[in-house]
N, C-alpha and C positions, 0 to 999 in steps of 0.2 A: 746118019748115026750121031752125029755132033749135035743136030736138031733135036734127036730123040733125049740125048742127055741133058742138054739144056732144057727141054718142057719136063721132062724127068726131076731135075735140080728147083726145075721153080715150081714144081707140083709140091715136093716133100718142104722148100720152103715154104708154101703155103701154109700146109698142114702146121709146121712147126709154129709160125705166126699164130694159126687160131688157137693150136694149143696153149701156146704161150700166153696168148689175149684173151681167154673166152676164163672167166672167175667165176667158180659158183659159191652165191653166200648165203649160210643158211639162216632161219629165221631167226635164232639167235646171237647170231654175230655181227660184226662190221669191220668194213675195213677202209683203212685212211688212205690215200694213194696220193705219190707225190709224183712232178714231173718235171724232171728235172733239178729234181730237187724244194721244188715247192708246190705247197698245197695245190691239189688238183679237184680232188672231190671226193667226197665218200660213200663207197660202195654197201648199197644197199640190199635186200636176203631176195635171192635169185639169178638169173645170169647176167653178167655183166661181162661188156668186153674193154679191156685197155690197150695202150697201144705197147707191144711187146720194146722193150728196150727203153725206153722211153720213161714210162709209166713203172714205178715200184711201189710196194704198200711198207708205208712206215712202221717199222719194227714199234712193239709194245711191250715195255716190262710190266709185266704183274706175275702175281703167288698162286700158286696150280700144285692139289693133291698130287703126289706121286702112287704107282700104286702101290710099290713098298709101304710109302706111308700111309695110307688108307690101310691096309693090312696089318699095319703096327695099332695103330690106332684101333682099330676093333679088337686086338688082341691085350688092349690096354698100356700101350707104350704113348707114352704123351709127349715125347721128344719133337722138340718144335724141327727138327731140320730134319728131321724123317720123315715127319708128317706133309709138309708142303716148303718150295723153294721158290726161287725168284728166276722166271723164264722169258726171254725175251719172244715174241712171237707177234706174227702176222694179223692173224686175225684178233679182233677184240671181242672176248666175250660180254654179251651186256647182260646175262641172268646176273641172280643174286649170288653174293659170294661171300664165306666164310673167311675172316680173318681174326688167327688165332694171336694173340696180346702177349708175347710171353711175360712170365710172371716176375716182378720187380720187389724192392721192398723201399713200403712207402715208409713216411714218419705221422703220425697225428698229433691232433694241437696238443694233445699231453705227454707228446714223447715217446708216446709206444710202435716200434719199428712192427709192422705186421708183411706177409707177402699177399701179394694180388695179384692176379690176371681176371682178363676180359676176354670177350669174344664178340666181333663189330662186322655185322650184315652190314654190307656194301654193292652197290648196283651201278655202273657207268651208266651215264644217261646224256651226254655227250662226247665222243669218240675223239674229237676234235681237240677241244678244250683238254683230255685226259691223256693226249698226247704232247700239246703243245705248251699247255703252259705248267707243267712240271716234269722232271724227267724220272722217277720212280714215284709213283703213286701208292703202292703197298708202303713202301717205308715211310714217306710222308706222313700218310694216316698214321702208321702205327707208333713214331715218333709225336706224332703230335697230341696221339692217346694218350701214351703213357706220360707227356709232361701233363697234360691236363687231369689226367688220373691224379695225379702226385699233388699237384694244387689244388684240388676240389678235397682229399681224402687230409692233405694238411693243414684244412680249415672247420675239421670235425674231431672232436672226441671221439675216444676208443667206443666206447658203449652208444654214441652216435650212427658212428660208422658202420657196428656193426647192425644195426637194426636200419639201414638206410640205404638199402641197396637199391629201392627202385627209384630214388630222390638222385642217386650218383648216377644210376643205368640214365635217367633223364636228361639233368643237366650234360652229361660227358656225350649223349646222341645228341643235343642241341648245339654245344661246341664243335665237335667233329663234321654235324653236316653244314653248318654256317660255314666252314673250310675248305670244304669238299663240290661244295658248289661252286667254288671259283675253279677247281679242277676237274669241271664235268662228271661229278660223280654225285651218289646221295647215300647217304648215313641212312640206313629204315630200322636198326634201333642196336641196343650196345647191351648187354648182358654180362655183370660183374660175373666171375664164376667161383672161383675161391678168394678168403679171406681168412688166412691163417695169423696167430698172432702167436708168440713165444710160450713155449711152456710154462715156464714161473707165472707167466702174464694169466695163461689160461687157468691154472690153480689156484691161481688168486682169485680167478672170477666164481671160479668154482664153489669157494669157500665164502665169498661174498653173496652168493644166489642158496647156498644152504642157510648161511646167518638170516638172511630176508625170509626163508620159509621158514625158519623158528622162528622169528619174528611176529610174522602173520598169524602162525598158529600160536602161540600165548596171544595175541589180540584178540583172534576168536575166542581163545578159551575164556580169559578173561568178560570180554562181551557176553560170553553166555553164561555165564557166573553171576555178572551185572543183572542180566537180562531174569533170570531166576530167582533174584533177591529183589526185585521191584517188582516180579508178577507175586512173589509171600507176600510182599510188604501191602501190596492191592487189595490182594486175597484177605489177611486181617483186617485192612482197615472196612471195607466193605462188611468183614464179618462184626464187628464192632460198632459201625453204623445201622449194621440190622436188628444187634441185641439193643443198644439204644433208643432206638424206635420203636421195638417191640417195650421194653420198659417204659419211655412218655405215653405209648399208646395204652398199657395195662395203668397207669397211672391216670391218665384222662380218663378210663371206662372208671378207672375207682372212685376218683371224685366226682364225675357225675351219677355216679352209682347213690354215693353219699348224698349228693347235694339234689337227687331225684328223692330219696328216702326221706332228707329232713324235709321238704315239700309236704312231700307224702303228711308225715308225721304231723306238720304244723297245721295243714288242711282238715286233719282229724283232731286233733287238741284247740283251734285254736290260737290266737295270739296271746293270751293269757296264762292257758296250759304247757303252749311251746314252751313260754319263758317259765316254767316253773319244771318245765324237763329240764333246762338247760342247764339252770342253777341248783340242780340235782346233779346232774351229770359233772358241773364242774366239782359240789362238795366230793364227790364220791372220786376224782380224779386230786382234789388235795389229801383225802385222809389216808389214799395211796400213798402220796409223796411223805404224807407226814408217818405213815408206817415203816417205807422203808429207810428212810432216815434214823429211825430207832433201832433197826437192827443192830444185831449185837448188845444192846442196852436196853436195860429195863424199865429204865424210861419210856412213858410210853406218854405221845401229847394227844389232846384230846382236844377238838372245837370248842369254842363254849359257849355254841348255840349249838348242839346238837342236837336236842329232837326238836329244833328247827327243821335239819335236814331229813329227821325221821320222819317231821310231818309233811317236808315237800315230796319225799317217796310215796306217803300215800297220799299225800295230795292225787300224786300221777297215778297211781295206781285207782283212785276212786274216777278219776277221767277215763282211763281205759275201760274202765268196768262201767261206766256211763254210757258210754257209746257203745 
């Protein structure tokens, strides 16, 4: 009977042993196992046995949805301590994991106090290192965000700031993972999410971005005013170079017109006859001049060779009738 109880006592010890010893890890987690209080090794996703008493998995702080706050959170409550808190626990998850920034207020180089939060994709990617060489890792990071936040957003203007969100998401994921590497973990990238700035501040801007769009539009308007008085101005001068060319050109057919005619006329007279048209044509072009000169007056002058000129008309006149 005594025998029965002792194989009896060291059966269910057994059991309790493998219970105790046999870890299952799954593909996404890990766990650090000390012994005796130091480092032993880290258990990898499948079964693993340790030695019961002996062997403990080093407790891990990090930040873990609640499902309160998942349930807040889709209901639109944005309460940072409803939504996730700081959990001590066994296993290390190494997925990626959302860490929410709460919202601060920074100052910019011009003195405008605005509020900000972030939100920072974070993945352990040594279990070791994320245990050992810092003892809260969520607050770490997120301490070291928001000063880094605060000195990259204090070395920009408001109107910088605000148009500069993937130049802050950059630099602030470059900072955070150059830190986070000494703590077994990696930054995969940082997303600013809001950036509120003071009411006055934002009315101002508001009244500055209407002033800019009247601006723009009298510059258009004007340019196309501009632009309207130099296509007239084209349009006349063009038409004004056409009628003047049409005039040198009615004026070049004329004189050659003329200067084909006298041809003509001298070809048929003559060098003798021409010259005796000519000096017709000019008497008969002075007794014009000396006619209208007299106007108004009864005075009337007369050449005084005249039937000179009578006899060079038919001079010309007996040339024509010759030919």
């Amino acid at each position: 009977m005594d025998m029965l109880m002792v194989m009896i006592g060291a059966a269910v010890l057994v059991v309790v042993l493998i219970y105790k010893g046999l870890v299952v890890i799954r593909n996404s987690e890990r766990m650090v196992i000390e012994r005796l209080g130091n480092y032993n090794r880290t258990l990898m996703p499948g079964i693993n046995f340790i030695v019961p008493f002996l062997d403990q998995p080093r407790e891990f702080i990090w930040k873990s949805p609640s499902a309160s706050g998942a349930l807040g959170r889709l209901l639109g409550d944005s309460g940072d301590s409803s939504y996730s808190r700081l959990q001590s626990m066994a296993r290390i998850d190494i997925r990626e994991t959302v860490l929410d920034f709460p919202s601060q207020t920074v100052i910019t180089r011009d003195n405008v106090s605005i509020q900000i939060n972030a939100l920072l994709y974070i993945e352990i990617t040594n279990p070791h290192d994320a245990v050992y060489r810092i003892s809260n890792l969520p607050n770490a990071i997120e301490k070291l965000g928001q000063t880094t936040l605060r000195s990259l957003v204090g070395e920009m203007e408001l109107d910088k700031t605000l148009s500069s969100r993937e130049d802050i998401n950059t630099r602030l994921q470059i900072s955070l993972d150059e830190a986070a590497d000494d703590w077994g973990a990696k930054v995969k990238r940082v997303e600013v999410q809001d950036l509120l700035v003071p009411q006055e501040v934002q009315a101002a801007m508001e009244k500055q971005m209407r002033a800019e769009r009247d601006k723009r539009a009298a510059i258009l308007e004007a340019e196309g005013s501009r632009q309207s008085d130099i296509l007239k101005a084209e349009g006349e001068k063009q038409a004004a170079i056409l009628v003047a060319e049409g005039n040198r050109t009615a004026r070049i057919l004329e004189a050659d017109g003329e200067k084909s005619a006298l041809d003509k006329l001298k070809e048929v007279l003559g060098e003798q006859g021409f010259s005796q048209y000519l000096i017709a044509i000019r008497y008969l072009d002075t007794l014009n001049t000396i006619g209208a000169a007299g106007e108004g007056d009864k005075t009337v002058f007369m050449p005084v060779d005249a039937t000179a000129t009578l006899g060079a008309i038919g001079g010309i006149k007996e040339l024509f009738q010759g030919k």
